[in-house]
VOMI-584782 format. One record per atom (N, C-alpha, C): residue in one letter; x, y, z. Coordinates in steps of 0.2 Angstrom, whole numbers, padded with zeros to 4 digits, always signed. Layout:
REM VOMI-584782
AXYZ/...
REM end
This chain:
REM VOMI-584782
X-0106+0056+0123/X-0112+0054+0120/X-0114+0060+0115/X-0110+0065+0116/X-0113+0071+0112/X-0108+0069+0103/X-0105+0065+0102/X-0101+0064+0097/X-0108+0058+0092/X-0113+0057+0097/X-0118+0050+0093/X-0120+0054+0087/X-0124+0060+0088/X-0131+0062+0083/X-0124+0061+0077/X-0119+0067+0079/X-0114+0068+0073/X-0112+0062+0068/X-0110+0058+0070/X-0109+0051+0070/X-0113+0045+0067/X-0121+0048+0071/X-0127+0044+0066/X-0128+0047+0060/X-0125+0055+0057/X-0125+0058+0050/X-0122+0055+0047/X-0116+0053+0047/X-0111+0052+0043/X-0112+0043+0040/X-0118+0046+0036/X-0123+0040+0030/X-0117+0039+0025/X-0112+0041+0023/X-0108+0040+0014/X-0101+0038+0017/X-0099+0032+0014/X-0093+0030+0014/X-0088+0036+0013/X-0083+0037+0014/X-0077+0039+0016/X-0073+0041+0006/X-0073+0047+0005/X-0068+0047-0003/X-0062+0045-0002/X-0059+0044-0008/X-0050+0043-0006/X-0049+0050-0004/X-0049+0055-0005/X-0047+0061-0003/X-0048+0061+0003/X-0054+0059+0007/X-0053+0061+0014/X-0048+0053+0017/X-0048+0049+0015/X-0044+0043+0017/X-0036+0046+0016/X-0036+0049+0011/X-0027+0051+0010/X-0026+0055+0016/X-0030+0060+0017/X-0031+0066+0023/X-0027+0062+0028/X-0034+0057+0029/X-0031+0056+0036/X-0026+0051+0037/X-0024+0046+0032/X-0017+0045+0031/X-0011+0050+0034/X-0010+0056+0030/X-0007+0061+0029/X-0005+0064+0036/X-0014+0062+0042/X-0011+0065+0048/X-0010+0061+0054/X-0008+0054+0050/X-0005+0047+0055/X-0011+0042+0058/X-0017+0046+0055/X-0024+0043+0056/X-0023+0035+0054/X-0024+0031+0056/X-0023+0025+0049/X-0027+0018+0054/X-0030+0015+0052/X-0032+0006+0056/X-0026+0004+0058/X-0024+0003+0064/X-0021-0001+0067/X-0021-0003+0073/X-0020-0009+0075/X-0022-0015+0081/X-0017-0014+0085/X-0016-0013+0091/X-0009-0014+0096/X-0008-0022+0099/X-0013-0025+0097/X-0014-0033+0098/X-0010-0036+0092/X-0011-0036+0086/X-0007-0038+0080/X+0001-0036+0083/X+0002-0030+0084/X+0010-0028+0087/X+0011-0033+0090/X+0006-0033+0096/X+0010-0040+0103/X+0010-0046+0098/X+0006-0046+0093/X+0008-0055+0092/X+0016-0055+0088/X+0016-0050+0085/X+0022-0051+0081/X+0029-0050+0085/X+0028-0048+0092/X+0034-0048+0096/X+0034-0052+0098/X+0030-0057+0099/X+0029-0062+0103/X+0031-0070+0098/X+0030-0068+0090/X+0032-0071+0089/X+0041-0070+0087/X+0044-0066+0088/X+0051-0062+0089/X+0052-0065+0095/X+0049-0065+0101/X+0052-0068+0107/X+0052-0075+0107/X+0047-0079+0101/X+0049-0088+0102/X+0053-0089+0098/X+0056-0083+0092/X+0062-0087+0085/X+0067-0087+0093/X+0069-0081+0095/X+0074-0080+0100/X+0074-0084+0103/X+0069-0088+0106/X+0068-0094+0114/X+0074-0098+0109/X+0067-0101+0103/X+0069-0107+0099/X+0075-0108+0097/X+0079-0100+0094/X+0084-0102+0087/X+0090-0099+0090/X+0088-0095+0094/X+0095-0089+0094/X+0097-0087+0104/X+0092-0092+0106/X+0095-0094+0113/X+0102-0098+0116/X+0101-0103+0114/X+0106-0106+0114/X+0114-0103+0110/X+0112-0099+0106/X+0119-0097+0104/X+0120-0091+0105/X+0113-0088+0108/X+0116-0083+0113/X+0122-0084+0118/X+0117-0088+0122/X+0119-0088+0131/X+0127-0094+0130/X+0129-0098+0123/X+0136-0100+0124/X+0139-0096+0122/X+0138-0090+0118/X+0142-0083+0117/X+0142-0079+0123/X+0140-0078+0128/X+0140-0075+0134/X+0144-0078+0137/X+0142-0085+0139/X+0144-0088+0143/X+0153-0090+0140/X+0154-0087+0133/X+0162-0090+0133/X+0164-0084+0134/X+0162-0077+0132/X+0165-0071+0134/X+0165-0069+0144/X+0161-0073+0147/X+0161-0073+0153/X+0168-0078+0155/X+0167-0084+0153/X+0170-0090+0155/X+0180-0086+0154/X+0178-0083+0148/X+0187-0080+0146/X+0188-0075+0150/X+0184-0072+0154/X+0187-0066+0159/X+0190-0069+0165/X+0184-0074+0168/X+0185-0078+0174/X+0193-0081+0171/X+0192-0086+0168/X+0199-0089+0169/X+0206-0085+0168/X+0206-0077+0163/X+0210-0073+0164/X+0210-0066+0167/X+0206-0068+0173/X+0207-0061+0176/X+0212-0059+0180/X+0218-0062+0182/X+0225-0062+0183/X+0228-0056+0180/X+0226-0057+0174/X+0231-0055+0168/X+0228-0048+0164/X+0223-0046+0166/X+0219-0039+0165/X+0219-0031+0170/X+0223-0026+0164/X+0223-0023+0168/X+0218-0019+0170/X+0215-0017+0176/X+0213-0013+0177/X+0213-0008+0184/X+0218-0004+0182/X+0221+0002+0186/X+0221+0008+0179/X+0217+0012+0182/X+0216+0017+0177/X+0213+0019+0170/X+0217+0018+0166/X+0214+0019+0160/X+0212+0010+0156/X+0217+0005+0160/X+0216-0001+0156/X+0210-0004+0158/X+0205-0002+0166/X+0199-0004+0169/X+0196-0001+0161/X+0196+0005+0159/X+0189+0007+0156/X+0192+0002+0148/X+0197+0002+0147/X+0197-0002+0139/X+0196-0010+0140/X+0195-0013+0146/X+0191-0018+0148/X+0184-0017+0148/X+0182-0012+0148/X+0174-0011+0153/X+0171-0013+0145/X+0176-0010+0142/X+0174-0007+0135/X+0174-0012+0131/X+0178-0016+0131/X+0182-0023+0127/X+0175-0028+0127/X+0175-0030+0138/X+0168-0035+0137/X+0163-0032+0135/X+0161-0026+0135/X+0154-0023+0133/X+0153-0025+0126/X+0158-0022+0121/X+0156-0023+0114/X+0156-0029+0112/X+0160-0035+0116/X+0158-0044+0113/X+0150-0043+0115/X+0149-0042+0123/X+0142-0043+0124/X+0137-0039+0119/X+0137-0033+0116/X+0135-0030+0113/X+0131-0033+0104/X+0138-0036+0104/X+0139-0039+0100/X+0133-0046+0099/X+0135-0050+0105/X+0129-0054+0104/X+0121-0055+0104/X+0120-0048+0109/X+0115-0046+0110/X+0112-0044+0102/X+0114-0040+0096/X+0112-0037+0095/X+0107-0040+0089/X+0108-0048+0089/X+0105-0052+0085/X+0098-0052+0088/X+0095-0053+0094/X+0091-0054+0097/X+0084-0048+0096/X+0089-0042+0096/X+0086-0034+0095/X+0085-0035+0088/X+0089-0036+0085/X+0088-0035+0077/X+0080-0039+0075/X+0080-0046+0079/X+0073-0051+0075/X+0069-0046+0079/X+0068-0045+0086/X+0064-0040+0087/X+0063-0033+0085/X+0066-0028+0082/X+0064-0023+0076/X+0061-0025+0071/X+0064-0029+0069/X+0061-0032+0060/X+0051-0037+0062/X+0052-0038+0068/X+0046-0041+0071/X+0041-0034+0070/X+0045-0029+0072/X+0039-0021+0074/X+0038-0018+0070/X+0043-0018+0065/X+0044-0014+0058/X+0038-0019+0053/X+0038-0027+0056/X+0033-0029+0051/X+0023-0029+0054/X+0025-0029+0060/X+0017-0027+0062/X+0016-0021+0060/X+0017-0015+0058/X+0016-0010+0055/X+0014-0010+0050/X+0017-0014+0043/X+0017-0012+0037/X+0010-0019+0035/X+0011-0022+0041/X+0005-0026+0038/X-0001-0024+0039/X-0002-0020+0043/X-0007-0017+0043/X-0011-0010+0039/X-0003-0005+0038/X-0005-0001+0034/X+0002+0002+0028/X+0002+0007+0024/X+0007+0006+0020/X+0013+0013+0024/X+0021+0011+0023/X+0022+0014+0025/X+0020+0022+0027/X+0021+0024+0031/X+0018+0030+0034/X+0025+0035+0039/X+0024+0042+0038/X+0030+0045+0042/X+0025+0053+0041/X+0022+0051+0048/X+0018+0060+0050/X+0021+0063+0056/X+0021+0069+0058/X+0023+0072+0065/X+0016+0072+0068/X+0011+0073+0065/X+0003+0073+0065/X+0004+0072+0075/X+0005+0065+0074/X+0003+0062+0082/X+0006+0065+0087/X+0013+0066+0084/X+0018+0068+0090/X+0016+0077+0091/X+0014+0079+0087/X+0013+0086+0089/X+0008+0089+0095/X+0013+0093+0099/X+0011+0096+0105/X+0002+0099+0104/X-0001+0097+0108/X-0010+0100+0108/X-0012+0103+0115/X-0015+0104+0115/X-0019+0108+0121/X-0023+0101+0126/X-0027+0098+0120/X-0030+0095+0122/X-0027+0087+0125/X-0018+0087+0123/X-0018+0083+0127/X-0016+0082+0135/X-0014+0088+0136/X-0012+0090+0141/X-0018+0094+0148/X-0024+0093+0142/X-0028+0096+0146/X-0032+0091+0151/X-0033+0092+0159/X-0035+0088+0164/X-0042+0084+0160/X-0046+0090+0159/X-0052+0091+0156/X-0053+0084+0150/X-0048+0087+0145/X-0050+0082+0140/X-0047+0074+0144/X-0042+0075+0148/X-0040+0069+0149/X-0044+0065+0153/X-0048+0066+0157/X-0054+0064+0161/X-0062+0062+0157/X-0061+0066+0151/X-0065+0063+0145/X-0064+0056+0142/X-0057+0056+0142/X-0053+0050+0138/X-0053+0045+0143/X-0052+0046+0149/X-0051+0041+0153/X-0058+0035+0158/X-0064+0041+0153/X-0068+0038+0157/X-0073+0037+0150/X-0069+0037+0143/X-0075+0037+0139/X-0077+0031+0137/X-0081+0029+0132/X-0084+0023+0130/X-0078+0018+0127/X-0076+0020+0123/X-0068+0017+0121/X-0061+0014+0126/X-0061+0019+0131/X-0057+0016+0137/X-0063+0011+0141/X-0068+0010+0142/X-0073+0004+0145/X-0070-0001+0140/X-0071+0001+0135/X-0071-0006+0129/X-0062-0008+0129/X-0059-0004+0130/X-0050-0008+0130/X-0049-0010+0136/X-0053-0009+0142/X-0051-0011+0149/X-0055-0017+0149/X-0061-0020+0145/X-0064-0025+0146/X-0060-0030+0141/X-0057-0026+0137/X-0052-0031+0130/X-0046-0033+0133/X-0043-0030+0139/X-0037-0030+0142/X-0040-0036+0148/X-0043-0035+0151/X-0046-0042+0156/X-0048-0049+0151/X-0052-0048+0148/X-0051-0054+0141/X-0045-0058+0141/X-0040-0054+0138/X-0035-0055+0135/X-0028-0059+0141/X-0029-0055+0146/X-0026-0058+0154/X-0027-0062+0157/X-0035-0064+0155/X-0040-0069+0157/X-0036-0075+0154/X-0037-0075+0147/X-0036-0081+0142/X-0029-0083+0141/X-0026-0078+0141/X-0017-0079+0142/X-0015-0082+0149/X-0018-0080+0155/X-0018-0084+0159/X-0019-0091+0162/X-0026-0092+0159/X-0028-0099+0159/X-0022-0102+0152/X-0021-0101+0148/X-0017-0108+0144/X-0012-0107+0148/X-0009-0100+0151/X-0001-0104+0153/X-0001-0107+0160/X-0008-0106+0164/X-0009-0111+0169/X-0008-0120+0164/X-0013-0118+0159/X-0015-0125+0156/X-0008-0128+0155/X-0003-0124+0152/X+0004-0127+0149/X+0007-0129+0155/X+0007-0125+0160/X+0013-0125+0166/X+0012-0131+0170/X+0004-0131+0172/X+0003-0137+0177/X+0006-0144+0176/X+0006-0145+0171/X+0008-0152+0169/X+0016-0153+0170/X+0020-0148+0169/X+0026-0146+0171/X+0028-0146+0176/X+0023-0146+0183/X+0026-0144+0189/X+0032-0148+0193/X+0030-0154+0192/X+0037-0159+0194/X+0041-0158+0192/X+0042-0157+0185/X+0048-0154+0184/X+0054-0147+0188/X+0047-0142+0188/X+0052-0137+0192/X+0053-0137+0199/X+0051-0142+0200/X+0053-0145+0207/X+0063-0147+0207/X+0061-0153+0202/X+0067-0155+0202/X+0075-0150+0199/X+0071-0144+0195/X+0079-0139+0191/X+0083-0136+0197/X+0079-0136+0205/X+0083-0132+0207/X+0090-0137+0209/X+0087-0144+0209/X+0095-0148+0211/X+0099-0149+0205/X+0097-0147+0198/X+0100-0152+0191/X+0106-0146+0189/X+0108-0151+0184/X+0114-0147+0181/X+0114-0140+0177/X+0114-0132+0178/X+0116-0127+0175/X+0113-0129+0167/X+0118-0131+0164/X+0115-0133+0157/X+0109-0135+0154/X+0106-0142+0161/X+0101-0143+0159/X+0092-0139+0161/X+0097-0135+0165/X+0090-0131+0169/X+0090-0125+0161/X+0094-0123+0160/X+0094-0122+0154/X+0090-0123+0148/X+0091-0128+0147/X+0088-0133+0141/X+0080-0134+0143/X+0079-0136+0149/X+0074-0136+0151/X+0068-0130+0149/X+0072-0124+0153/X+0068-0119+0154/X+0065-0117+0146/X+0072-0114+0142/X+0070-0115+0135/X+0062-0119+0131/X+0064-0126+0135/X+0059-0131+0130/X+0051-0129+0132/X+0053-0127+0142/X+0045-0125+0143/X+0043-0115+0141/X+0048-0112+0139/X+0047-0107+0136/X+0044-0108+0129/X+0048-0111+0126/X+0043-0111+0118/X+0036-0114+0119/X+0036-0119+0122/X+0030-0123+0125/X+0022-0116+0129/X+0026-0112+0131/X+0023-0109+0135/X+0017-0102+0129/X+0024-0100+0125/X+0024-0095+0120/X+0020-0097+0114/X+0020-0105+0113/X+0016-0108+0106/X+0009-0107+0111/X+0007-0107+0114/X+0001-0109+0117/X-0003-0103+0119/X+0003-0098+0121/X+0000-0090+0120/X-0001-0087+0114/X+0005-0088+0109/X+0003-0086+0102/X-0005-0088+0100/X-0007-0096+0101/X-0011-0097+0098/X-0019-0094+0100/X-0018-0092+0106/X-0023-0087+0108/X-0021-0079+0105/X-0017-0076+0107/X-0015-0070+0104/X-0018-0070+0097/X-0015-0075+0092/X-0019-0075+0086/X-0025-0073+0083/X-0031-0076+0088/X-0038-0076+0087/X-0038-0068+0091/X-0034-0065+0097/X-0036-0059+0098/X-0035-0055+0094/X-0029-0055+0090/X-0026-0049+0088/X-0031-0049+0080/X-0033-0054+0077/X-0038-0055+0071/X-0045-0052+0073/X-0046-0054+0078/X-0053-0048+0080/X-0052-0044+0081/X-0045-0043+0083/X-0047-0034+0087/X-0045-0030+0080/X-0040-0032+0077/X-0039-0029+0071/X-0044-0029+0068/X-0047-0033+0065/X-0055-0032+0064/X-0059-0025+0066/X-0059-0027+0074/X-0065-0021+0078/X-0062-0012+0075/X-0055-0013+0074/X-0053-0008+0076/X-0053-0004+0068/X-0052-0008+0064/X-0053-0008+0056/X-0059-0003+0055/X-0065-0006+0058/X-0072-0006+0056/X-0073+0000+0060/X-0072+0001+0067/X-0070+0007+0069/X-0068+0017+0066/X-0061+0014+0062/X-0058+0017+0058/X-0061+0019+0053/X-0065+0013+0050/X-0069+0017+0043/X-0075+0021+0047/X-0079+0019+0052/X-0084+0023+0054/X-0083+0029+0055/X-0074+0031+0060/X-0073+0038+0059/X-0073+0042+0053/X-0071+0038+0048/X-0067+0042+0040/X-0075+0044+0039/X-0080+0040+0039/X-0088+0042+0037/X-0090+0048+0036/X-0092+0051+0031/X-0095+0059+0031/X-0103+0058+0029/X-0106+0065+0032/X-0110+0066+0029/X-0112+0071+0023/X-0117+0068+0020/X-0119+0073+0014/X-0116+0078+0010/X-0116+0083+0016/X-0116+0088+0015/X-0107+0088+0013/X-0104+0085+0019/X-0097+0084+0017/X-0095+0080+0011/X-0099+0076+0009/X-0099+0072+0002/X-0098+0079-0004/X-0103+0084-0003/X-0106+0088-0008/X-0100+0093-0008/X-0098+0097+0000/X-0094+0100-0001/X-0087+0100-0003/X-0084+0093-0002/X-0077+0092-0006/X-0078+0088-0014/X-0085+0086-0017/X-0086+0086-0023/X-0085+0095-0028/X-0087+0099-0021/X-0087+0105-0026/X-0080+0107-0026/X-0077+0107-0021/X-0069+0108-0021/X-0064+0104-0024/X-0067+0099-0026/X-0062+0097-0031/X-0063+0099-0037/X-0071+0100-0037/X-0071+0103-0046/X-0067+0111-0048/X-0067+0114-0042/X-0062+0120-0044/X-0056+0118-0043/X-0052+0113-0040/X-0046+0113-0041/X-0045+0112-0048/X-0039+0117-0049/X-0038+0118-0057/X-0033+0111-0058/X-0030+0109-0052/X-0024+0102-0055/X-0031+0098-0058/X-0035+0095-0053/X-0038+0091-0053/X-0045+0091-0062/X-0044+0096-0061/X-0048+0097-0069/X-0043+0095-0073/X-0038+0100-0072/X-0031+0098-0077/X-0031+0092-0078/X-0032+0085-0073/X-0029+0078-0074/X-0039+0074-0077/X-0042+0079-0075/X-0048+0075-0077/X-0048+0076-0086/X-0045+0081-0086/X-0046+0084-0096/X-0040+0081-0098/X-0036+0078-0094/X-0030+0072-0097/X-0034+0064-0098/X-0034+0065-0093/X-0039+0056-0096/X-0045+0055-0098/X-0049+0062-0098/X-0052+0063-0106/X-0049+0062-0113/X-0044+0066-0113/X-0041+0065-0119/X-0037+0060-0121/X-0035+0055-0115/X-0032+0050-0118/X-0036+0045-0119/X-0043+0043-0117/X-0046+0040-0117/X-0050+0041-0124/X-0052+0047-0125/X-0053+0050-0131/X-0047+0045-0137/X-0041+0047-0136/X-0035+0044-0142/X-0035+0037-0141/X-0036+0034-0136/X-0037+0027-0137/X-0043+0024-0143/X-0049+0029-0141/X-0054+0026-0143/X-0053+0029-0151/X-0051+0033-0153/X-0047+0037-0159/X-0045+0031-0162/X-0038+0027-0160/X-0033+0024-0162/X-0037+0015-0162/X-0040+0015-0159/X-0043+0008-0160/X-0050+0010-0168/X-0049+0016-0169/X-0056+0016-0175/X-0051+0015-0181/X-0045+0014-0182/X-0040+0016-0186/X-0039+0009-0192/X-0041+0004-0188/X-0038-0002-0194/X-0045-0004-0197/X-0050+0000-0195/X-0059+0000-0198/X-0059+0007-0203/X-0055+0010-0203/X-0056+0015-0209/X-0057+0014-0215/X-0058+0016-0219/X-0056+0014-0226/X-0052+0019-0230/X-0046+0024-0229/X-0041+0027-0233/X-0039+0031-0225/X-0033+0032-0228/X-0029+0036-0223/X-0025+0039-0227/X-0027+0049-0227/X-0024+0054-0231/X-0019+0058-0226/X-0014+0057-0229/X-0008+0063-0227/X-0002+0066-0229/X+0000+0070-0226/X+0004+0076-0228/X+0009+0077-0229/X+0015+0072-0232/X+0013+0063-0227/X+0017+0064-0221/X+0017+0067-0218/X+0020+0065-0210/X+0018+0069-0204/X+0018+0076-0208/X+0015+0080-0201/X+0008+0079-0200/X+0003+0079-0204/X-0003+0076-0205/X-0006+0070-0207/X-0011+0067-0203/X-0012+0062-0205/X-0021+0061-0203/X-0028+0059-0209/X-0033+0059-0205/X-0034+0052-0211/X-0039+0051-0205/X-0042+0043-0208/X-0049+0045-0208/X-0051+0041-0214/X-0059+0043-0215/X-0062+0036-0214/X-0069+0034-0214/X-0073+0030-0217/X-0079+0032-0221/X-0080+0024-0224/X-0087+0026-0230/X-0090+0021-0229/X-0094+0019-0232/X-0097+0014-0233/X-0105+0017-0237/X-0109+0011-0241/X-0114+0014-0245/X-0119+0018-0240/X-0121+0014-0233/X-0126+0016-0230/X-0123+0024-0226/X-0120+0027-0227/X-0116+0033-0223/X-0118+0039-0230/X-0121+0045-0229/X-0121+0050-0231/X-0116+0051-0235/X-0109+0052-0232/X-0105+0056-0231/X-0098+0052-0229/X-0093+0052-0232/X-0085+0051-0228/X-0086+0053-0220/X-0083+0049-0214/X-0084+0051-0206/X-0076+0051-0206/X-0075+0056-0203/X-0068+0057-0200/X-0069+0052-0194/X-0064+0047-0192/X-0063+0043-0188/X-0057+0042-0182/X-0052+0048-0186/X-0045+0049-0182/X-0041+0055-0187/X-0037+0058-0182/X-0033+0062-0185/X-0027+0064-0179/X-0022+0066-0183/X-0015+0070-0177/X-0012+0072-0182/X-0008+0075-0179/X-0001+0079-0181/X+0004+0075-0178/X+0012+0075-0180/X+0017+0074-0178/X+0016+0065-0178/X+0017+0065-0172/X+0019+0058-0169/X+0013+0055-0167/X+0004+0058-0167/X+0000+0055-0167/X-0003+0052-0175/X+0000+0056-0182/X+0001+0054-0186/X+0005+0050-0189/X+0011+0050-0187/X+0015+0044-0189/X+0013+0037-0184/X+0006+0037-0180/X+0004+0031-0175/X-0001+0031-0181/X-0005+0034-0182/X-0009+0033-0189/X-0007+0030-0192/X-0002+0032-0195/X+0001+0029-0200/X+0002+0022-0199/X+0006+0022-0194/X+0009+0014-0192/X+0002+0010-0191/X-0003+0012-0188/X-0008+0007-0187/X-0011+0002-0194/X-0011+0011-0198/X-0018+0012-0206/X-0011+0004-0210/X-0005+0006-0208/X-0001+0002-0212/X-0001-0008-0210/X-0002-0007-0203/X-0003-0013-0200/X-0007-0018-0201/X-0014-0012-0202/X-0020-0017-0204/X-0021-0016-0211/X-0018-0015-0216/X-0018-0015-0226/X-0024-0011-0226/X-0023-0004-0223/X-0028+0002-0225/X-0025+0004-0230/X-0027+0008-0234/X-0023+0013-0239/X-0021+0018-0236/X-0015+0019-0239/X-0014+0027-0238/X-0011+0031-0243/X-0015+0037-0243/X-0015+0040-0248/X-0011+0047-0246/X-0008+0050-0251/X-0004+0057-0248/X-0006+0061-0253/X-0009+0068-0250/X-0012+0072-0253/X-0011+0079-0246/X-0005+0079-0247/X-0003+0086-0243/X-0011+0091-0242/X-0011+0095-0248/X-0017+0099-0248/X-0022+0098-0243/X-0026+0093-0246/X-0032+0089-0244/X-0032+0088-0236/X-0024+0083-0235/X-0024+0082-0228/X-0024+0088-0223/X-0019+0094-0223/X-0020+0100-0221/X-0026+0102-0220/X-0032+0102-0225/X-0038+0105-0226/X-0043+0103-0219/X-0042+0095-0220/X-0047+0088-0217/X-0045+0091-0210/X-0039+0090-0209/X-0036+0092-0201/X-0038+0098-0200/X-0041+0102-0202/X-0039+0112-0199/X-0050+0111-0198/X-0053+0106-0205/X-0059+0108-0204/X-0066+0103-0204/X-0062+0098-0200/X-0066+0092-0196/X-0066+0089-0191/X-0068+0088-0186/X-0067+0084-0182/X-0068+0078-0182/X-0067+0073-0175/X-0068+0066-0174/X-0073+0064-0174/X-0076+0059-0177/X-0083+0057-0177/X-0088+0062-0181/X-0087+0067-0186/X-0091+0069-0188/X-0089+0070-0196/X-0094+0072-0201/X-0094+0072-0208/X-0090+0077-0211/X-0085+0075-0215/X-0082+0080-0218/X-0086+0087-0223/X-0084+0091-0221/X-0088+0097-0227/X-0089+0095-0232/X-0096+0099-0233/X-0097+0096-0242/X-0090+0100-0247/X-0086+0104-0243/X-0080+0107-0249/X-0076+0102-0251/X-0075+0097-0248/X-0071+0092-0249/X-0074+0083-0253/X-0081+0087-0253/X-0084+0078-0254/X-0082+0077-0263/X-0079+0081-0267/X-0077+0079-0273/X-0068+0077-0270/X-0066+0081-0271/X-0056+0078-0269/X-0059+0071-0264/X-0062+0069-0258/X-0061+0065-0256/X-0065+0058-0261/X-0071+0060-0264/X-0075+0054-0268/X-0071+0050-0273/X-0066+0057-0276/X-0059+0054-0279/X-0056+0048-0277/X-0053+0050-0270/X-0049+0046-0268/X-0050+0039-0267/X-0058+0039-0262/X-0061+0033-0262/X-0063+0030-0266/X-0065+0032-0272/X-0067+0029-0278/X-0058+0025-0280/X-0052+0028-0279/X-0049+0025-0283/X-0046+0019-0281/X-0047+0021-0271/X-0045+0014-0266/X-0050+0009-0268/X-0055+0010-0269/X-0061+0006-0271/X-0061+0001-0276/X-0060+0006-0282/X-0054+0000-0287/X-0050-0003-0286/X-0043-0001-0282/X-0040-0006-0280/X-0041-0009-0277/X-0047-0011-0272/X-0048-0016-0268/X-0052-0021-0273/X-0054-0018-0277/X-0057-0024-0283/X-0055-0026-0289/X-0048-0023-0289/X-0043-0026-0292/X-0039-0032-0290/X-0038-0032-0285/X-0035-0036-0280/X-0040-0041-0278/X-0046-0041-0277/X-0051-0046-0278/X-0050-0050-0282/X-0051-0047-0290/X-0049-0050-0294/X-0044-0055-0295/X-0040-0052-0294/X-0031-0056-0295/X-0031-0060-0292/
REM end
């Protein structure tokens, strides 16, 4: 009870950061009810698909010993290369069976959360060895709750396979006199019989309890306030983490750069190391820088201004000038509003010559 007050703080959903955390220490949602259905469904492919060619694979590796056991040696070392011989057919057959059952366990995991590989759990603690805390865990609110979900669960599994089997009872009367084969056949038909009727309960529990246990899961991750405020402040002095926030500033910044580029009206460069794009227009004081780069972010200029029939103009000088003494989104110095008036004036006729034609 002393875990509630703490428990009632923790008002603020969960950051990724503490979510990654507790990933990181094998912390994660998951249902042990979801596992049971997926072995369960692993033990009806088996009944259904891979019984029957089990047990005649068995049964011919048995059937070939019996009829030549005359002729086998085992005195010595030939008993163990027999022991060894039927072991591995048997091995052999078996190992299909184990295989659907892995791939069944391997997939109740991953549906529930994304691969994961921590020591976290398995690491040796104090507390779990201690009488003390184990007499905590044994008697806390969580074990009432699985011990009341485990009577549930063997409640309702019990009634269907009652429900299934009753109706069956004649018959298991009769397999003790009927033919191997068909006692067989039989058992098979009321095993899957038995197993569809359990899945379809298993189902409904493993969905709620995966649910409860979900919701659970986020409750623990839950912080308060105060822990909200304090890993906000820790990340802001992580220097990565500035470093990747000043990265998708700037690319966000060059998106928004690179998208103003086919709304320009002249693109001046130098011509390939530099490149700066201006606009004008009558209601604008002044020419607006609206993009600029060096290298390879000016030859993206370039390619853009060329895409959408901007001009470009090359004026080495000028462009070095514009790039060393203006920024993005701001008016060019009045040292340049003659060189550049030139310019635009003479784009300007050519766009009204072109008109014209």
């Amino acid at each position: 009870m002393s875990d509630a007050p703490e428990q009632d703080s923790k008002t603020e959903d969960p950051s990724q950061k503490k979510l990654e955390d507790a990933r990181k220490k094998g912390d994660v949602a998951k249902s042990q009810e979801v596992t049971t259905w997926f072995m369960l469904v692993g033990t009806a492919i088996i009944f259904s698909a891979l019984a029957p060619w089990t047990a005649s694979q068995i049964s011919a590796s048995l059937q070939l010993v019996l009829m030549n056991a005359d002729q086998f040696d085992v005195d010595g070392s030939g008993f163990a290369g027999f022991v060894t011989g039927l072991g591995l057919s048997l091995i052999g057959v078996i190992l299909a069976p184990l295989a659907v059952l892995y791939i069944c366990g391997l997939a109740a995991n991953l549906v529930q959360h994304r691969p994961l590989l921590s020591t976290e759990p398995i690491t040796p603690k104090l507390s779990k060895i201690s009488p003390l805390a184990g007499a905590k865990r044994l008697f806390s609110i969580d074990a009432l709750i699985n011990f009341g979900k485990g009577l549930i669960k063997i409640s309702l599994v019990g009634i269907v396979v009652f429900m299934v089997a009753w109706p069956e009872r004649d018959r298991l009367d009769t397999m003790m006199t009927a033919d191997p084969l068909i006692i067989l056949a039989d058992v098979q038909e009321m095993a899957v019989k038995i197993l569809t009727a359990v899945l379809l309960v298993v189902t409904f529990i493993a969905g709620a309890d995966f649910l409860y246990m979900r919701q659970k899961w986020w409750k623990r991750q839950m912080m308060t306030v105060q822990e909200t405020r304090d890993e906000y402040k820790q990340m802001e002095g992580d220097p990565h983490v500035k470093g990747r926030i000043r990265q998708l500033r700037q690319e966000k910044a060059r998106k928004r750069m690179m998208a103003a580029v086919p709304d320009s009206t002249v693109v001046i460069t130098n011509p390939t190391h530099f490149a700066v794009a201006l606009k004008y227009d009558k209601s604008m004081p002044a020419p607006i820088c609206v993009a600029k780069g060096a290298d390879a972010v000016a030859l993206r200029i370039r390619a853009l201004a060329k895409e959408s029939d901007v001009p470009i103009i090359e004026n080495p000088p000028l462009a070095r000038a514009l790039f060393a003494s203006v920024d993005v989104d701001q008016i060019i110095p009045a040292d340049h509003y003659k060189a550049v008036a030139e310019i635009i004036g003479f784009v300007m006729r050519l766009k009204k010559s072109s008109w014209r034609a």
